[in-house]
GUDOMAR-417898 format. One record per residue: residue in one letter; x, y, z of N, C-alpha, C, O in turn. Coordinates in steps of 0.2 Angstrom, whole numbers, plus 2048, in hexadecimal, padded with zeros to 3 digits. Atoms other than C-alpha are relative to their C-alpha. Example, Ala and Ser with C-alpha at 12.3 -4.5 7.8 and 13.67 -1.06 7.14 Angstrom:
<type = A&n_x = 804&n_y = 7FA&n_z = 800&ca_x = 83E&ca_y = 7EA&ca_z = 827&c_x = 804&c_y = 806&c_z = 800&o_x = 809&o_y = 805&o_z = 803>
<type = S&n_x = 7FC&n_y = 7FA&n_z = 7FF&ca_x = 844&ca_y = 7FB&ca_z = 824&c_x = 7FC&c_y = 805&c_z = 803&o_x = 7FF&o_y = 80B&o_z = 804>
***
This chain:
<type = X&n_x = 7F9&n_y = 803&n_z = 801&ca_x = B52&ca_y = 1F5&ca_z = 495&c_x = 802&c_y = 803&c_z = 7F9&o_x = 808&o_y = 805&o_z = 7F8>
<type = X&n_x = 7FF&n_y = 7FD&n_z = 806&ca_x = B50&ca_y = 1FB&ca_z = 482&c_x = 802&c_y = 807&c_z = 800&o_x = 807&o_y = 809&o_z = 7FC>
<type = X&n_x = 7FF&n_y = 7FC&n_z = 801&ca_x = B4F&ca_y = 20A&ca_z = 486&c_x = 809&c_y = 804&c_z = 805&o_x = 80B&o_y = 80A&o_z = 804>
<type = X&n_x = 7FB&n_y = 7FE&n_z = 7FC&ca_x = B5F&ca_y = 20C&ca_z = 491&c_x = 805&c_y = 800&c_z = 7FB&o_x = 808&o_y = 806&o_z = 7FA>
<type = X&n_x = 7FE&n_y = 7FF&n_z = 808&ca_x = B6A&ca_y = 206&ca_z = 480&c_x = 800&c_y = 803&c_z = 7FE&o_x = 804&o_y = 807&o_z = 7FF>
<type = X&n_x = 800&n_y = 7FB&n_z = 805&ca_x = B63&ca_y = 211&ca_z = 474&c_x = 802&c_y = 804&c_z = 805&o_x = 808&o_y = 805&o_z = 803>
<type = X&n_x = 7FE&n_y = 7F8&n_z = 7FB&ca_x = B66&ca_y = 220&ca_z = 483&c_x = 808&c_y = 800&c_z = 800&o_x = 80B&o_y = 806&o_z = 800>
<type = X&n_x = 7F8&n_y = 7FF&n_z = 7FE&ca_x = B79&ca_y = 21A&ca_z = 485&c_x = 803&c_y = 801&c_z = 7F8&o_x = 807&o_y = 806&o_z = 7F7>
<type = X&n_x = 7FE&n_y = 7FF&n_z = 808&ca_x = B79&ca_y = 217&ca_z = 470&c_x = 801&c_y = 808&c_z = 7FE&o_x = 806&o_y = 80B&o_z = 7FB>
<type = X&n_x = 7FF&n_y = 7F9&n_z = 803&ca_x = B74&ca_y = 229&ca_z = 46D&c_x = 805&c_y = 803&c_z = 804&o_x = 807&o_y = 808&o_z = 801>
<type = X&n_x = 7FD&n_y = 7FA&n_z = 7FB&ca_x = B7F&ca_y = 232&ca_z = 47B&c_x = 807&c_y = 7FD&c_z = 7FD&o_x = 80C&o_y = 7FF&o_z = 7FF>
<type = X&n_x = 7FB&n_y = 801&n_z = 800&ca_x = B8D&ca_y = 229&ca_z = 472&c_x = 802&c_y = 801&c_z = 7F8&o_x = 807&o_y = 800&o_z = 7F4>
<type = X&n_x = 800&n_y = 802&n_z = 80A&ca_x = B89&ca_y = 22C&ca_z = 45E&c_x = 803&c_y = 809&c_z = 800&o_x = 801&o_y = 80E&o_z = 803>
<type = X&n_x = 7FE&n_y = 7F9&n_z = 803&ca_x = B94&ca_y = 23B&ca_z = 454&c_x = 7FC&c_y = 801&c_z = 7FE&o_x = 7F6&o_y = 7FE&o_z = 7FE>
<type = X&n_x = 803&n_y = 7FA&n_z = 809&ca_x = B90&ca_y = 247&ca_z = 447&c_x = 801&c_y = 7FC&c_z = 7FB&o_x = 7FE&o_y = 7FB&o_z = 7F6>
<type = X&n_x = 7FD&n_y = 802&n_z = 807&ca_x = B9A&ca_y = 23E&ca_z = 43D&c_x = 7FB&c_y = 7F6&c_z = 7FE&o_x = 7F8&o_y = 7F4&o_z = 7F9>
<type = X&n_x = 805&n_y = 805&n_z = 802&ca_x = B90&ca_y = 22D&ca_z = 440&c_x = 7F9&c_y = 800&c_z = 7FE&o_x = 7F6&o_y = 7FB&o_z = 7FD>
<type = X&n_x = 806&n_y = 800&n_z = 804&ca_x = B81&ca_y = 235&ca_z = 439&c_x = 800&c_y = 803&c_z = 7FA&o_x = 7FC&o_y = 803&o_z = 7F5>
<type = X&n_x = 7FF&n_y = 7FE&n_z = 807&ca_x = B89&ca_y = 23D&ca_z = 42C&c_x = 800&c_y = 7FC&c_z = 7FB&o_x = 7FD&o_y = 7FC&o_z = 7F6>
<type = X&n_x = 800&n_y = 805&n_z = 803&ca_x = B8F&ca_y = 22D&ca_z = 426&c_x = 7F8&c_y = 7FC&c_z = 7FE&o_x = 7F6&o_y = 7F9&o_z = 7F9>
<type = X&n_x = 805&n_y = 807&n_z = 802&ca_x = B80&ca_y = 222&ca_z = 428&c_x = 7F9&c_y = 805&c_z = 7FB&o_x = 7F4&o_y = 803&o_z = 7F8>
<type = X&n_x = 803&n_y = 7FC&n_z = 804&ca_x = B77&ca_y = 232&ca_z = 420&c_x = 803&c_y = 7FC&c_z = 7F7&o_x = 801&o_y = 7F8&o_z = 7F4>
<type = X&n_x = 7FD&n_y = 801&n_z = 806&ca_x = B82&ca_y = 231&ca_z = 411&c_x = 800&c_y = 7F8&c_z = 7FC&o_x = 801&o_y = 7F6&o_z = 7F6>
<type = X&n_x = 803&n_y = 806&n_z = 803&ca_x = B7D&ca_y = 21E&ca_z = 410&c_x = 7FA&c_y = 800&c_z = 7FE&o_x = 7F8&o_y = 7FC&o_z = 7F9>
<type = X&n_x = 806&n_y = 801&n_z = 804&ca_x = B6B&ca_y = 221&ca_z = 40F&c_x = 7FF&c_y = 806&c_z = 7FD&o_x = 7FA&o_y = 80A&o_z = 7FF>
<type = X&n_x = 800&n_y = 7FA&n_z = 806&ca_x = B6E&ca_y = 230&ca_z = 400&c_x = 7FC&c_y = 807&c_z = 805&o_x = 7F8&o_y = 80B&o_z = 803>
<type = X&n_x = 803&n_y = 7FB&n_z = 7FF&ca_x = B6B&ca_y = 23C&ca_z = 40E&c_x = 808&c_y = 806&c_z = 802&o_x = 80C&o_y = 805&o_z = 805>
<type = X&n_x = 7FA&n_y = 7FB&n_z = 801&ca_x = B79&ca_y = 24C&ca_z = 40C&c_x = 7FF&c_y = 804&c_z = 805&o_x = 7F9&o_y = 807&o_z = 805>
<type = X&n_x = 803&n_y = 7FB&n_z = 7FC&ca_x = B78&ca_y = 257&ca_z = 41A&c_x = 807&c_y = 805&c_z = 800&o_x = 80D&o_y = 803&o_z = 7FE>
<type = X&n_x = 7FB&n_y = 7F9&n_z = 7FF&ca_x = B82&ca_y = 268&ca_z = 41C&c_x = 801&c_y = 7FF&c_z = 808&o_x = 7FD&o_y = 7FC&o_z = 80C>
<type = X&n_x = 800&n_y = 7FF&n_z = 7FA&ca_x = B8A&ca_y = 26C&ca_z = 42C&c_x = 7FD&c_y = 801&c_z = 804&o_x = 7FC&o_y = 7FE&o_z = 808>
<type = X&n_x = 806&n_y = 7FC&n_z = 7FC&ca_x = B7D&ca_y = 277&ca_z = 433&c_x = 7FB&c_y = 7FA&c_z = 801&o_x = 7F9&o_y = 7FA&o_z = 806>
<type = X&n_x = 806&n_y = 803&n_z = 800&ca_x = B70&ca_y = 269&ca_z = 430&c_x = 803&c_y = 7FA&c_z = 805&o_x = 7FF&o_y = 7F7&o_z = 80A>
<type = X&n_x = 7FE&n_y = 807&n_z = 7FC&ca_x = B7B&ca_y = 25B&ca_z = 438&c_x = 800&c_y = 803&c_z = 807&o_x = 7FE&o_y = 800&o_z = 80B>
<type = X&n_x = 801&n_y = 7FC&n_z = 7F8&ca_x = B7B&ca_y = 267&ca_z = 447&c_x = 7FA&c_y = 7FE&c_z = 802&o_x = 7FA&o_y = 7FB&o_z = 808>
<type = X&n_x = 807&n_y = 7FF&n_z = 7FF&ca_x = B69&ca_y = 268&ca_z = 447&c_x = 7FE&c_y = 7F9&c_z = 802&o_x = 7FB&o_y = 7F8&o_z = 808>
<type = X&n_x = 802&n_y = 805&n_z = 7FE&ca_x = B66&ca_y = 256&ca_z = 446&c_x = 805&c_y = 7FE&c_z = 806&o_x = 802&o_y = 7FA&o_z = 80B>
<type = X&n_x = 7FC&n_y = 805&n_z = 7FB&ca_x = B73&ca_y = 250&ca_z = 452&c_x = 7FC&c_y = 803&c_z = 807&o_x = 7FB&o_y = 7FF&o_z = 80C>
<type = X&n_x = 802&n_y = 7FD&n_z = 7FC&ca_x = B6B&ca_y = 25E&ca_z = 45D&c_x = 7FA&c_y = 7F9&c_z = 803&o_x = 7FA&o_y = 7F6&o_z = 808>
<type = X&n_x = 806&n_y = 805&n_z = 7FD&ca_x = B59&ca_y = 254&ca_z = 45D&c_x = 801&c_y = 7F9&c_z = 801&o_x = 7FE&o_y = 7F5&o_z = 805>
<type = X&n_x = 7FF&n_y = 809&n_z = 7FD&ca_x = B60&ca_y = 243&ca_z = 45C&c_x = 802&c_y = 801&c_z = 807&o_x = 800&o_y = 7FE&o_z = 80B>
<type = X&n_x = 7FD&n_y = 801&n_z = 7F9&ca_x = B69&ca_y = 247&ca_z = 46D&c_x = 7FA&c_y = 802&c_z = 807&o_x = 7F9&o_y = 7FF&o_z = 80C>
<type = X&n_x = 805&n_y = 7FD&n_z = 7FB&ca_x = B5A&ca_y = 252&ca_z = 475&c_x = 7FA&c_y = 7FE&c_z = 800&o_x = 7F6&o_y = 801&o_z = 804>
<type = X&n_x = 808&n_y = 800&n_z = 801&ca_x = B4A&ca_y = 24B&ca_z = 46E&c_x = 7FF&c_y = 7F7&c_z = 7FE&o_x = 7F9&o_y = 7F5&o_z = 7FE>
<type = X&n_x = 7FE&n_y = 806&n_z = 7FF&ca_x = B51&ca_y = 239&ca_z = 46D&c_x = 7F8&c_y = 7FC&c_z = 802&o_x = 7F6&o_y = 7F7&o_z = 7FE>
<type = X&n_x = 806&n_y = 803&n_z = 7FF&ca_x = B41&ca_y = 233&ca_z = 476&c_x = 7FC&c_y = 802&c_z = 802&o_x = 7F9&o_y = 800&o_z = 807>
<type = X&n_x = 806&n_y = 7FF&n_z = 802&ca_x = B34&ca_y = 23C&ca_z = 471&c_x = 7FF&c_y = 7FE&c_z = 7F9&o_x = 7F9&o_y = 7FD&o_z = 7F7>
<type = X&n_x = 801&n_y = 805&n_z = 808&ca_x = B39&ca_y = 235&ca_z = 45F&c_x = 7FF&c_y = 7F8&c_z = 801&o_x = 7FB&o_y = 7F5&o_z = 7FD>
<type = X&n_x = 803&n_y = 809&n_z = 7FF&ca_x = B39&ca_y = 223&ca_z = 465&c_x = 7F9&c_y = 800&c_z = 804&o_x = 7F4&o_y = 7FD&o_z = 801>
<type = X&n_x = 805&n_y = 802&n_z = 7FC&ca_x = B2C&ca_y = 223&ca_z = 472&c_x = 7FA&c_y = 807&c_z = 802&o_x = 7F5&o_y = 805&o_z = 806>
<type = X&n_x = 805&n_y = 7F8&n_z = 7FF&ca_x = B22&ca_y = 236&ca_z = 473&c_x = 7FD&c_y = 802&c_z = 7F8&o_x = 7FB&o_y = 7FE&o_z = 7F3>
<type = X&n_x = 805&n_y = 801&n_z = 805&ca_x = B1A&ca_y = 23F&ca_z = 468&c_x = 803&c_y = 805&c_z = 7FB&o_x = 803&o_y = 80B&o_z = 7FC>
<type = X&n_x = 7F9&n_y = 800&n_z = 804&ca_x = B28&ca_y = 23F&ca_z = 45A&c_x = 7FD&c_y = 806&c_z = 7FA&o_x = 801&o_y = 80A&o_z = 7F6>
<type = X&n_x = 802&n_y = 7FD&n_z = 805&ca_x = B1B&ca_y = 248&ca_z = 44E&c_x = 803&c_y = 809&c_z = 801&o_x = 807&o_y = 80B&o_z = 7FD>
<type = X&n_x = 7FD&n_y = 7FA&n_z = 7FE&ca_x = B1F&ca_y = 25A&ca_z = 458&c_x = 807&c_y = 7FF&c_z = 7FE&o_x = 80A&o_y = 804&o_z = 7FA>
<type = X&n_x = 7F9&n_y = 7FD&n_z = 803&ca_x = B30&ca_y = 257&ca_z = 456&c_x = 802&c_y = 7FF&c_z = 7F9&o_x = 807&o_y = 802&o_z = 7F7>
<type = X&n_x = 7FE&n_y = 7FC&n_z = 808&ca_x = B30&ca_y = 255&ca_z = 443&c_x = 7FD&c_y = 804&c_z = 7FB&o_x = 7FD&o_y = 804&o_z = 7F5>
<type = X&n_x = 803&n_y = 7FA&n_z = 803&ca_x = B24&ca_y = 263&ca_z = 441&c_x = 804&c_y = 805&c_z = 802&o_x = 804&o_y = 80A&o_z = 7FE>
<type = X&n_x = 7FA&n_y = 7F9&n_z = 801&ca_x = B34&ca_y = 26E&ca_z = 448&c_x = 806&c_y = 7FF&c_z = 7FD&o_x = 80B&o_y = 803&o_z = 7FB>
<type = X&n_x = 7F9&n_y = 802&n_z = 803&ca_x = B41&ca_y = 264&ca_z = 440&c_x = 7FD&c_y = 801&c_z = 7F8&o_x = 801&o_y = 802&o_z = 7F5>
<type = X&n_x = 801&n_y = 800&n_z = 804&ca_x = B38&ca_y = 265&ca_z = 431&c_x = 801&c_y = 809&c_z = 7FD&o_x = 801&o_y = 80B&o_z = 7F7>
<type = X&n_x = 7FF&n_y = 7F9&n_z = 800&ca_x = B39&ca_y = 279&ca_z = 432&c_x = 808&c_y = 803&c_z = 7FC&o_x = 80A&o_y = 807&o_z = 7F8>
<type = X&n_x = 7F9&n_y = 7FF&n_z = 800&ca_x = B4B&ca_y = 276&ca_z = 432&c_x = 805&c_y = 7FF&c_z = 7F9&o_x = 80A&o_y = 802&o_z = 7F8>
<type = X&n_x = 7FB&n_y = 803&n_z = 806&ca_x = B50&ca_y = 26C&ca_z = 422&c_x = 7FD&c_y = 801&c_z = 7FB&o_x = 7F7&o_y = 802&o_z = 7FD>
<type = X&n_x = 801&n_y = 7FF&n_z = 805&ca_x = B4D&ca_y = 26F&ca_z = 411&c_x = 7FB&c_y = 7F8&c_z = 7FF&o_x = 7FC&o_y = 7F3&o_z = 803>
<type = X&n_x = 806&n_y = 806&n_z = 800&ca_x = B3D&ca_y = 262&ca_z = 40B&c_x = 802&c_y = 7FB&c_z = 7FF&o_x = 801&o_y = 7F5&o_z = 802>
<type = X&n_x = 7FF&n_y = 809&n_z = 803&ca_x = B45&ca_y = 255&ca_z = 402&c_x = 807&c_y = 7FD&c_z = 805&o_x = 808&o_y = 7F7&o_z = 804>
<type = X&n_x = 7FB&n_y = 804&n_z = 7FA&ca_x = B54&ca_y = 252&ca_z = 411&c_x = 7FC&c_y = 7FE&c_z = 807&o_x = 7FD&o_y = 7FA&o_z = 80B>
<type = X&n_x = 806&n_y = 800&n_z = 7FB&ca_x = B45&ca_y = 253&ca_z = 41C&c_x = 7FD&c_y = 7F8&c_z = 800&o_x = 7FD&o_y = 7F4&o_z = 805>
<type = X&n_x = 804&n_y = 805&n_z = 803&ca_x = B3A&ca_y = 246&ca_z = 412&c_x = 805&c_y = 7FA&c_z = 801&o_x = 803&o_y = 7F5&o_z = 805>
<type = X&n_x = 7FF&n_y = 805&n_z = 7FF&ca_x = B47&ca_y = 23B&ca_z = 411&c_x = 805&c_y = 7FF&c_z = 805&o_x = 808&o_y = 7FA&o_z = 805>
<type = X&n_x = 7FF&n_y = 802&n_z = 7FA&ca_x = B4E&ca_y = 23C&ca_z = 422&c_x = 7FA&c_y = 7FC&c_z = 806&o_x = 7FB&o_y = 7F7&o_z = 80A>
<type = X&n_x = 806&n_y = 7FF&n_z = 7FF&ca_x = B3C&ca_y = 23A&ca_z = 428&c_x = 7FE&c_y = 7F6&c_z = 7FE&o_x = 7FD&o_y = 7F2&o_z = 803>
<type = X&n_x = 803&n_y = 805&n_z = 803&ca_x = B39&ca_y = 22A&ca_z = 41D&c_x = 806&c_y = 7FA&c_z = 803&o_x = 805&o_y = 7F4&o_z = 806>
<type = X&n_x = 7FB&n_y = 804&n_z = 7FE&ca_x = B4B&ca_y = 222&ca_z = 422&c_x = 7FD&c_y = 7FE&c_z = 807&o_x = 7FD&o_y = 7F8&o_z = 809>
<type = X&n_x = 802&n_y = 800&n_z = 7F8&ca_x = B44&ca_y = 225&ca_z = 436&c_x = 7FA&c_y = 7FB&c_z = 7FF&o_x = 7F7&o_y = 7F8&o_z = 804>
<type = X&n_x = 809&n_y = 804&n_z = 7FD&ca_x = B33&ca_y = 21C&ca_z = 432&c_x = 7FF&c_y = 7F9&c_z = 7FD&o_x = 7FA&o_y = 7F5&o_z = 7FD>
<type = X&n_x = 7FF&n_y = 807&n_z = 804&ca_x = B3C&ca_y = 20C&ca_z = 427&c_x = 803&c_y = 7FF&c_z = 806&o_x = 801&o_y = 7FA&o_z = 809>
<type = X&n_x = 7FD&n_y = 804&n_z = 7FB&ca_x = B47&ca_y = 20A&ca_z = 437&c_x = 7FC&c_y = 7FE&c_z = 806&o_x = 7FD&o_y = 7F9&o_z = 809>
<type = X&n_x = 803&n_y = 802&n_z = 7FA&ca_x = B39&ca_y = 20D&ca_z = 444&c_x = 7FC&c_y = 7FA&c_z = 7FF&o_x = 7FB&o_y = 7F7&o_z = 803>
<type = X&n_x = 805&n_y = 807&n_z = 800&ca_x = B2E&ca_y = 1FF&ca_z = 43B&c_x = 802&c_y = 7FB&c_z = 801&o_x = 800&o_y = 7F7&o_z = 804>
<type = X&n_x = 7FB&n_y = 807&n_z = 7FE&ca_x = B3C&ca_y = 1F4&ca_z = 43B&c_x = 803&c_y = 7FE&c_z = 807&o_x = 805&o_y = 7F9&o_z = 809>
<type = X&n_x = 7FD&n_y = 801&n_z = 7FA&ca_x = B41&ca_y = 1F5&ca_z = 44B&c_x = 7FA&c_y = 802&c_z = 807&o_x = 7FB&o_y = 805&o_z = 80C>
<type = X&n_x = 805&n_y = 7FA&n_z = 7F9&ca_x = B31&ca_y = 1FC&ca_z = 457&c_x = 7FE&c_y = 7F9&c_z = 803&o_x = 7F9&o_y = 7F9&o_z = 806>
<type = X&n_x = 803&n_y = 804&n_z = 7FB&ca_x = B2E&ca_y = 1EB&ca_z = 45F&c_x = 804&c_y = 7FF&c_z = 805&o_x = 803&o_y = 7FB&o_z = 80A>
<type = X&n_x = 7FA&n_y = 801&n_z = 7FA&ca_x = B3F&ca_y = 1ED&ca_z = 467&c_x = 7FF&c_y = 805&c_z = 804&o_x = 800&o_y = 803&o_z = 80A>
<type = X&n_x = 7FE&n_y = 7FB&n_z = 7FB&ca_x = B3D&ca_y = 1FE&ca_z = 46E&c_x = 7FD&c_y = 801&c_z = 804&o_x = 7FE&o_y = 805&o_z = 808>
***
C-alpha cells in the first residue's frame, strides 16, 4: 500500500520540487545535476527504497561532484531512518 503512494508521489514531483527542497537542506544543484537526479529518482525510485540502492549511488556518485554527492547521500539516509518503518 506504501509502496503505491510513494510510486503515485514520485510520477508527480517537479524539478523544481527538488530544487527547492535541495536548496532547503544547503544542497545547490546546476541544471544538468537536477536532470540527473530527477532522472534517477524517477527510474531508480525502487531500487533506492527497496533494491540494492548501493549500485545506484555508486553510478550517481560518478555523476556529482563529492561534497553535493556526500551530502545528498547523508540527507537520503536521515530521511530513510526516519521513515523505513513506513516503507
Amino acid at each position: 500500500m506504501h509502496k503505491l503512494f510513494i510510486e503515485r508521489y514520485i510520477k508527480q514531483i517537479k524539478k523544481d520540487d527538488i530544487l527547492k527542497f535541495g536548496i532547503q537542506n544547503d544542497i545547490y544543484l546546476s541544471n544538468n545535476q537536477l536532470d540527473i537526479l530527477y532522472h534517477y529518482l524517477n527510474e531508480f525510485w525502487e531500487d533506492i527504497l527497496y533494491g540494492d540502492r548501493e549500485k545506484v549511488f555508486l553510478d550517481m556518485k560518478k555523476r556529482f561532484d563529492e561534497d553535493t554527492f556526500f551530502k545528498m547521500k547523508n540527507l537520503f539516509d536521515e530521511y530513510f531512518e526516519r521513515y523505513r518503518d513506513i516503507l
